[in-house]
N, C-alpha and C positions, 0 to 999 in steps of 0.2 A: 200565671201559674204554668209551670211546666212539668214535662213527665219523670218526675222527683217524687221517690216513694215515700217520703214524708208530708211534702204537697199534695201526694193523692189520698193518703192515709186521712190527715187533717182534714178535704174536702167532704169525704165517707165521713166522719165526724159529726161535721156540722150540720148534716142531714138526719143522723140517724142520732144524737149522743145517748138516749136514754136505753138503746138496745144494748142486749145483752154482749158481747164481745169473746171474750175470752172466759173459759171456765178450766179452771189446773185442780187436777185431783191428784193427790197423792198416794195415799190405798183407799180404795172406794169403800165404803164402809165404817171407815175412824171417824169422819166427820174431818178430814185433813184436806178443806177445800177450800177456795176462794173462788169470788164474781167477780169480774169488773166490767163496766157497760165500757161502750164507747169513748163517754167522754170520759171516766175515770182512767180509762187506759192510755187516754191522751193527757191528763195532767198526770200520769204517774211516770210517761216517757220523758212531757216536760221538764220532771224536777232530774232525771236524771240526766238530760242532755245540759241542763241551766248549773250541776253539781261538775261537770267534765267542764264546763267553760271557762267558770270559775278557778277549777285547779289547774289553768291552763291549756288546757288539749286544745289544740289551733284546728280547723279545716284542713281535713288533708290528712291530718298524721291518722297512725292505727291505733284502735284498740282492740283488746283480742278478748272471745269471748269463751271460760276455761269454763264450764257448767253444764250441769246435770240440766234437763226440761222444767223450766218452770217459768212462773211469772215475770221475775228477772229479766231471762233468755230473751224475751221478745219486746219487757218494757226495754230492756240496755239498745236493741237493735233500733227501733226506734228513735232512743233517744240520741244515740248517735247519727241517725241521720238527720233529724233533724238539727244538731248543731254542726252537720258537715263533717263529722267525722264517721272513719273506714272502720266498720264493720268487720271483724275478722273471728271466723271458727275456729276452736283449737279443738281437736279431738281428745278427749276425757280419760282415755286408756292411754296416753301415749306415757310414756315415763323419763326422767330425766333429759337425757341424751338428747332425744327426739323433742320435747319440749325445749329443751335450749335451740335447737335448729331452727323449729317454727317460730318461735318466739324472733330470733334475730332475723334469719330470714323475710320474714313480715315486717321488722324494723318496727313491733311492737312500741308505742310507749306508754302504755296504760292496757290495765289486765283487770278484769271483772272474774271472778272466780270464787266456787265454793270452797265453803274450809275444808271438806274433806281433802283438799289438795293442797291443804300445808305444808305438806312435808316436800312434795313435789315440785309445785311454786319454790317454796326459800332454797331448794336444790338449786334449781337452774337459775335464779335473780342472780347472783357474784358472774357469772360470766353472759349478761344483757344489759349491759351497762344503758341502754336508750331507755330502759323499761325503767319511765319516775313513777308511774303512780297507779296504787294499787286498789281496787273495793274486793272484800270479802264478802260476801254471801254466808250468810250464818253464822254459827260460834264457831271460837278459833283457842289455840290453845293461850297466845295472847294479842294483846294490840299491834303489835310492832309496826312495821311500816303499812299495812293496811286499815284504810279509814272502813266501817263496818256499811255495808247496803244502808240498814236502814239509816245511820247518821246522815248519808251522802243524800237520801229519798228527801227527809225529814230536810235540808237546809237548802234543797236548791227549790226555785219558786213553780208553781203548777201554773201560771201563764205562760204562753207563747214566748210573744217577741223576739222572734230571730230574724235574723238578714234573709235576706232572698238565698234560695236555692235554684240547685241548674240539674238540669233533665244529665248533665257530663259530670255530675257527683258519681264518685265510684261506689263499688259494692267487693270487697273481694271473696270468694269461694276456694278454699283451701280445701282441693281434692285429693286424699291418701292415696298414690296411685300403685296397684300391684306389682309394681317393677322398680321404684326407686322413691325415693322422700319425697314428700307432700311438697303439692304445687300449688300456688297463689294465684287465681284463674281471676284477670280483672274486666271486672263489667263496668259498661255505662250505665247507670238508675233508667236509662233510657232506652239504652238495650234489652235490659234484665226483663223490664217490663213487657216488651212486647215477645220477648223470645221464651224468657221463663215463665212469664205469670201472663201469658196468653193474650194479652194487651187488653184484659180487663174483662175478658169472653173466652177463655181455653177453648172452648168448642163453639163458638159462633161468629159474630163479627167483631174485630178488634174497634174500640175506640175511635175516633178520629180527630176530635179533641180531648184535651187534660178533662175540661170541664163534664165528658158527657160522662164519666165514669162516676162522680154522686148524684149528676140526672138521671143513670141507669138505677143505682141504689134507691134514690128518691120514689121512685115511679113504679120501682118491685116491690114484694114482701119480704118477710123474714120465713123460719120456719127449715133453713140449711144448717146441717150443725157437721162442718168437718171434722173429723180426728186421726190426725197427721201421728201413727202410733213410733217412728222412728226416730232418734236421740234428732234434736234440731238441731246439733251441730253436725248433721248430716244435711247438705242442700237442700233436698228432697221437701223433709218435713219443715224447714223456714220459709219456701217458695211456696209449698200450699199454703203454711198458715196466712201468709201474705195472698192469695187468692180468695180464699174464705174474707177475710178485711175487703179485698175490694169486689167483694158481693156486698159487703155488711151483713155478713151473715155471722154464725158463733162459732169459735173455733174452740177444740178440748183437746187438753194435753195432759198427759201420764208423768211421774218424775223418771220412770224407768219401763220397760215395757214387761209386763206380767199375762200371759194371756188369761189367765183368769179375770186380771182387773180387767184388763178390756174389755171382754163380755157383760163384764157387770156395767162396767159404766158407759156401753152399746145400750143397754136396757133401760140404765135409770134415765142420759140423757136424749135417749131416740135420737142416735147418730144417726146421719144419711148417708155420708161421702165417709169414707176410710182410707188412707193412704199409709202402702208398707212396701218392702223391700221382699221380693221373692218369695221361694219358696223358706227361708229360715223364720220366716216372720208368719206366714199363713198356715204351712203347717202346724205347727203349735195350736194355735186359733182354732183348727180343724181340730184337731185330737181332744180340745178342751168340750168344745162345743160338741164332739160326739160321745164325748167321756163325763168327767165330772162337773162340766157344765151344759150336761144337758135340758133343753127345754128351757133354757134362757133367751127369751123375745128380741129376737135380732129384726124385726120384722119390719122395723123402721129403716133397712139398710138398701138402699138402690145404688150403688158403685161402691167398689172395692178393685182402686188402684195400685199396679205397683210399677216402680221404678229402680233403676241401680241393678237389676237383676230379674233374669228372666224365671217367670210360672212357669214349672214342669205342667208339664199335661194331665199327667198323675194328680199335681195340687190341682189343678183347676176343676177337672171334672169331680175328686172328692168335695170341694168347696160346695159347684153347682147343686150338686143331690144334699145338701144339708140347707142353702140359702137358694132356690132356685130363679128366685125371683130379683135376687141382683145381679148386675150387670157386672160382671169383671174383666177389667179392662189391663192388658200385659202392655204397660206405656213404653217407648224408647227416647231416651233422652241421656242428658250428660252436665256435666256440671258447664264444659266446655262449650253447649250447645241448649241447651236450655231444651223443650219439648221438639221432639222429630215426628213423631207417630205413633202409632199404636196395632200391635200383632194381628194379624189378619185372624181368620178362625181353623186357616188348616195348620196353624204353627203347633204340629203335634211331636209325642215323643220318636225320638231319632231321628226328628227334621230341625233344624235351622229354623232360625227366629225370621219371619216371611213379617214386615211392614208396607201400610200405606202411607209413605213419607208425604210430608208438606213441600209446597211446591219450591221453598227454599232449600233444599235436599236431593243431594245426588251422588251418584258413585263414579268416582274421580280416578284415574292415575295418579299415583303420590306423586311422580316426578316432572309430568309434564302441566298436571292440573285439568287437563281435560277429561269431559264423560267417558266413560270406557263403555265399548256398545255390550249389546243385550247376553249376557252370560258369561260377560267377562269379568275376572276379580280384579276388585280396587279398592280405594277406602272411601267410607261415608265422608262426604263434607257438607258443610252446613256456609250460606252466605247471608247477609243482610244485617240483622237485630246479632252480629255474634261478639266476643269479648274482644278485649283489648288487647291481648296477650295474657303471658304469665309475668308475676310480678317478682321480680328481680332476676329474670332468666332470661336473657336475650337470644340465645342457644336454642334453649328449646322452645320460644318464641318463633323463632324463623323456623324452625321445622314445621311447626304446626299451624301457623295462622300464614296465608298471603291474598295480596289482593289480586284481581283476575279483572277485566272490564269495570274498571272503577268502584268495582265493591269488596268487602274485607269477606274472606273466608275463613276458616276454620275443618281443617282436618283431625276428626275423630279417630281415635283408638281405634275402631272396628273393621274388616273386612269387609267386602260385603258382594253383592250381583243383584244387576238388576234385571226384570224382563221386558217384554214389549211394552206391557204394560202401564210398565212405571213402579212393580211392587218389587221391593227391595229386598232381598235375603241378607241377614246378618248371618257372617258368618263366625264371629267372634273378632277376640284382640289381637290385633296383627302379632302383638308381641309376648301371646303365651302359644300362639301357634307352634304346631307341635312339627318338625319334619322327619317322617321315618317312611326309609329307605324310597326316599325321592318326594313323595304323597305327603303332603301336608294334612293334616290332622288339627281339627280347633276343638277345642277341649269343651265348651259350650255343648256340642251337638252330641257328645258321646252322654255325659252327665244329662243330657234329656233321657237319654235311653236310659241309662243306670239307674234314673231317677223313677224310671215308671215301671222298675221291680217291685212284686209286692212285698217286699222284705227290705228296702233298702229307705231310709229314713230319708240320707244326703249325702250327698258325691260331689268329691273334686276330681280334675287328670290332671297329669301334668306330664311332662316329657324327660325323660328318665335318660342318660347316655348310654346307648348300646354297640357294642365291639361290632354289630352286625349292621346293622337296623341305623348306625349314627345315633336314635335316639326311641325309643320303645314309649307306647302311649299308659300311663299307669291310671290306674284307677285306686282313689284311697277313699273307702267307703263308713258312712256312720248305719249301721243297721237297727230295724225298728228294735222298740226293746221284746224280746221274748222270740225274736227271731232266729230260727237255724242257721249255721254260718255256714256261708256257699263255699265252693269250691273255687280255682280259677278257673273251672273247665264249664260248672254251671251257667258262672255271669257269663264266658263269653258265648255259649250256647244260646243263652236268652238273648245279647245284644245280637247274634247273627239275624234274627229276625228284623232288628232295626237298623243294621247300620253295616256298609260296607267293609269287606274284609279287614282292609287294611286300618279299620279305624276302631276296630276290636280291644280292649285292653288286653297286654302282656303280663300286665301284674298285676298282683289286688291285694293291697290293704285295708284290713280293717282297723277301725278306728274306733275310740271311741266317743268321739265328738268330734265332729269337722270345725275347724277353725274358720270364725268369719269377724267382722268389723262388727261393732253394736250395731251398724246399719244394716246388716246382712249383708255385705260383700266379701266376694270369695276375696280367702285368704290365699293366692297362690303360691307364695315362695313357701310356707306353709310346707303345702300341699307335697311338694317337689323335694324337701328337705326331708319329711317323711317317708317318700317312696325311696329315694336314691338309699337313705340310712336301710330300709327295707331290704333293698335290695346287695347293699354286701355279705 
């Protein structure tokens, strides 16, 4: 046995089969739910991984996985690793164009996807010619070249029997990144595990052997029920579900996020652990829970993490005064880099994101690779459990991953400084860094500020071209509803109290909805394309 997520999966299995596993709601309330324990969830990966081998998919090749959250989502992940083949995310919004890119780009040749995306799918199939073979996920307008989910469940066998696996099986993670087309971030199963999914302990001591992680399950209880509320073809919410599994604890998942449903089914299944993406996902949550769902029994809730984006101060302490009794944790991590740390407790609004990084983690010169001393700016890098590169980019492979005293690094998007300490300031993405008139500006730290108006729902900046200035820091705002609309002389009145002169916005847009990913990530060209048009 080695550190192969289908190896460890199976082990957790054979210890625990009759516990409850995975629970998928649909809208809480219809009765539009399924159970599956353990072992069911391990003969229904079976038939799907035993249905791909069959139609040929070899070890190695990719399949891409085009779907909404459901039972599917994580029997297909699964069942692909268990027959060795590459696991691949396709984001659900993306449309034609962009779907033909992913698609080839990943060198796709097999695609699991809901019917709602027929029209999408047969767009982009004529020009991916590698892409043989197809399952749809529900009704379709016809058969055509897709065989349906359940035929494919229904004929392949619910026994094991596979070849041996290797701890150097890949995983890919197809990151949408704010600056250019989605990139194919390749991990080791071996990697992934210790870097992402915390080597079987996120907060204690990692494993030491394959074996001790169903002796850990073995030897614990049950009684954990995570619910990962963000689309799982977001990292994020794959990696937890896969953490919850090797607790052998129960993992619940939504087809869409609704914060109503949540709440409800916070209640019905006495969630403990919660995992979301910033403030676009927790707000909501808040306003329901002090609004129309109020006095629904959250009370079973002790952590409510988030990742991909940073809690304003503003969400966290409204959270605290409604739930006070859980713990909320502002994680930092990366698809690239799997868990870093987590926000210290003065990362307030119009400060920078302040981490206690893991001892794998430091702040580097991008160009020479060494620590940069105490106050000085560089970027985060991450060494040891990190990926392989990106897949099919050699280019920006070498920019971002090298090796340094015989182990592989990985340079993060982020800025950052560190102190005597050892506590890390994130100071945003090197590459929405804003430069006006010399001063650099990270758009992260203004949007705390912006963010902890009492009138201001969600803010993006971005950096606007100016004849004076080179480039002017803009702010384009979503405001609560029933809010008076500010001036631009009010907001920046209010941010002088938080944030130095120069890092003041020059323009204000109002919006009226800030664009983000289903995962909550800011949309920045977005953001930039709105101010500039604003601004002629």
């Amino acid at each position: 046995m080695e550190y192969n997520l289908a190896d460890l999966f199976e082990s957790i299995v054979d210890v625990v089969p009759d516990r409850e596993a995975l629970v998928y709601v649909d809208h809480p309330g219809t009765g539009a739910e399924r159970r599956l324990t353990y072992a069911e969830l391990d003969a229904a990966a079976n038939r799907v991984a035993h249905h791909l081998i069959d139609a040929g998919i070899r070890p190695g090749e990719h399949l891409g996985l085009h779907l909404y959250n459901g039972i599917e989502y994580l029997q297909t992940v699964f069942g692909c690793l268990k027959a060795r083949i590459v696991p691949v995310n396709v984001n659900y919004r993306y449309v034609e164009d962009e779907l033909v890119y992913l698609y080839r780009d990943a060198d796709l040749v097999a695609l699991v996807f809901d019917a709602e995306f027929d029209g999408r799918v047969a767009a982009a199939l004529p020009q991916c010619p590698k892409l043989r073979h197809l399952v749809r996920v529900g009704g379709g307008r016809d058969g055509g070249a897709a065989v349906s989910f359940a035929e494919a469940e229904a004929g392949g066998s619910a026994e094991r029997g596979f070849p041996a696996r290797s701890g150097d099986d890949q995983f890919i993670i197809y990151t949408g990144g704010t600056t250019g087309m989605p990139k194919g971030v390749m991990w080791r199963q071996e990697d992934l595990f210790f870097s992402g999914l915390g080597g079987g302990a996120p907060t204690g001591e990692p494993v030491r052997k394959p074996q001790e992680l169903a002796e850990r399950v073995a030897a614990g209880g049950s009684g954990i029920t995570f619910f990962p509320t963000p689309p799982l073809m977001h990292g994020t919410s794959t990696l937890t579900s896969f953490i919850g599994f090797n607790f052998g604890q129960r993992v619940v998942i939504h087809r869409k996020f609704v914060p109503e449903d949540v709440l409800r089914t916070i209640e019905k299944e006495k969630v403990t652990s919660i995992s979301l993406v910033g403030d676009a996902m927790l707000r909501p949550l808040i306003d329901a829970l002090a609004g129309p769902m109020k006095g629904t029994d959250c009370s079973s809730v002790f952590s409510v993490s988030s990742s991909g984006a940073v809690l304003s101060e503003t969400v966290r302490r409204q959270f605290q005064e409604l739930l006070p009794n859980a713990m909320l944790l502002n994680n930092y991590g990366s698809s690239e880099s799997g868990f870093n740390g987590t926000a210290t407790a003065d990362s307030g609004a119009g400060q920078s994101f302040r981490i206690r990084v893991n001892s794998r983690t430091q702040v580097v010169d991008p160009a020479t690779h060494e620590p940069v001393a105490a106050g000085e700016v560089g970027r985060v890098a991450q060494c040891g459990h990190v990926p392989l590169g990106y897949y099919n980019d050699p280019k920006k492979t070498a920019e971002t991953f090298f090796e340094k005293d015989g182990e592989r690094w990985v340079l993060l998007g982020d800025m950052g400084t560190v102190d005597e300490e050892g506590v890390v300031t994130v100071l945003g993405r090197g590459s929405q860094c804003i430069n006006t008139g010399g001063e650099k500006v990270y758009p992260e730290e203004v949007e705390q500020a912006l963010k902890s108006h009492p009138d201001v729902y969600d803010a993006l900046v971005a950096g606007v071209p100016d004849a004076k200035w080179g480039n002017h820091v803009a702010a384009v705002v979503q405001l609560r509803r029933g809010a008076p609309r500010p001036s631009l002389e009010d907001v920046q009145s209010y941010c002088r109290t938080h944030l130095a002169g120069y890092k003041i916005p020059r323009q204000l847009v109002i919006a009226e909805a800030i664009r983000r990913s289903p995962s909550g990530k800011a949309d920045y060209r977005w953001a930039r394309e709105v101010a500039v048009a604003a601004d002629r």
